[in-house]
matplotlib code that plots the C-alpha trace (Angstrom):
import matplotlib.pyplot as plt

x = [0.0, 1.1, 2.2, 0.0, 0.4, -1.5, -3.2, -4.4, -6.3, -9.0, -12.6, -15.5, -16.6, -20.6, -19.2, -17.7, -20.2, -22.6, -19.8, -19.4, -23.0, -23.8, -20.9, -22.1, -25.2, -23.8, -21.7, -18.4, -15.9, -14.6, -11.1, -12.8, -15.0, -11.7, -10.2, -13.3, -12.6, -9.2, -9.3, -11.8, -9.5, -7.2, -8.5, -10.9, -8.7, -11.8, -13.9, -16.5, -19.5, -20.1, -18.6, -20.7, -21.3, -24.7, -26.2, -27.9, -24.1, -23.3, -21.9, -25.2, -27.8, -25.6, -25.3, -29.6, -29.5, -27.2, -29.6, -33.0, -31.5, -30.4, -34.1, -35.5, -33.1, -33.8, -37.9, -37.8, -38.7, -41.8, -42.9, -45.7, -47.3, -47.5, -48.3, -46.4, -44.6, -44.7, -41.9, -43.1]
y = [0.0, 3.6, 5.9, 8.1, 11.9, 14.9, 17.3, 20.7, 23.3, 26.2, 25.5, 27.8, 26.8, 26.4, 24.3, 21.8, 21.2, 20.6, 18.5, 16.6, 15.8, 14.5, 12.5, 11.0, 10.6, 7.8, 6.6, 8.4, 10.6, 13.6, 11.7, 8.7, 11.6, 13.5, 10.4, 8.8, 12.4, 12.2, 8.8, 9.2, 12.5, 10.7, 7.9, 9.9, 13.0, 15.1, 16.9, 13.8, 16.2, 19.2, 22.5, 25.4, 29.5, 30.3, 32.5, 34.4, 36.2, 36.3, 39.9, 40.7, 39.9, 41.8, 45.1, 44.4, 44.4, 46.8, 49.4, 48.2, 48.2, 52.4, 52.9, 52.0, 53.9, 57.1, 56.2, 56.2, 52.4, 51.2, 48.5, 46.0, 42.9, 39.8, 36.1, 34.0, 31.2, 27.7, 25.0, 21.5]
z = [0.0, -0.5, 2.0, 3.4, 3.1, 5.0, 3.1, 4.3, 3.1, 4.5, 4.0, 5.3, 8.6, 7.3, 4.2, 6.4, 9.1, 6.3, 4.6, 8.1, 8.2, 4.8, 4.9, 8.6, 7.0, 4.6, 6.8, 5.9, 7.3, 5.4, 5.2, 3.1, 1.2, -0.1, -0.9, -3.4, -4.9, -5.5, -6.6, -9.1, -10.4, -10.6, -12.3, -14.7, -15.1, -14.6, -11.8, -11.3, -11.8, -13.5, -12.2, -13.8, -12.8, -11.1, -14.2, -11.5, -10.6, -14.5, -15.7, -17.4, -14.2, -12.1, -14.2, -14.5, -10.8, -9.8, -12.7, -10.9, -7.4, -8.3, -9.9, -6.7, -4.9, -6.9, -6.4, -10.5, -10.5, -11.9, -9.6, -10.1, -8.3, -9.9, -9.3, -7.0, -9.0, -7.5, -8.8, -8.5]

ax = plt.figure().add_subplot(projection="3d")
ax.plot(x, y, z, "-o")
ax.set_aspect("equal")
plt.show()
């Protein structure tokens, strides 16, 4: 077998309690986690699921924002009710 090796890195505090209990919840520990990761990596030479950008923070929302968010700030903006949307 291979020799072990410590890794360390910085992870929001939030990010890994919820880490911690999803991997309790299936019976892992982070350790085991991080290492079904980086085995797979390794193996498939690829992120093991797909890494994409919230649209909602994409260049053109937030200029949309940032121009309705001054509207309202100036009183200019042209507010109106509408239905509540429910997803299924």
């Amino acid at each position: 077998m291979a020799q072990t090796v410590n890794v360390n890195f910085r992870l929001d505090e939030d990010v890994k309690k919820k880490m911690e209990e999803a991997c309790a919840d299936m019976g892992l520990s982070m350790t085991a986690a991080f290492t079904i990761f980086a085995k797979k990596v390794g193996r498939e030479r690829r992120i093991p699921f797909e890494v994409s950008a919230d649209p909602f923070y994409s260049e053109s929302n937030m200029r949309r924002l940032e121009k309705i968010a001054a509207e309202i700030n100036a009183g200019t903006a042209k507010l109106i009710e509408h239905d509540l949307i429910e997803e299924e």
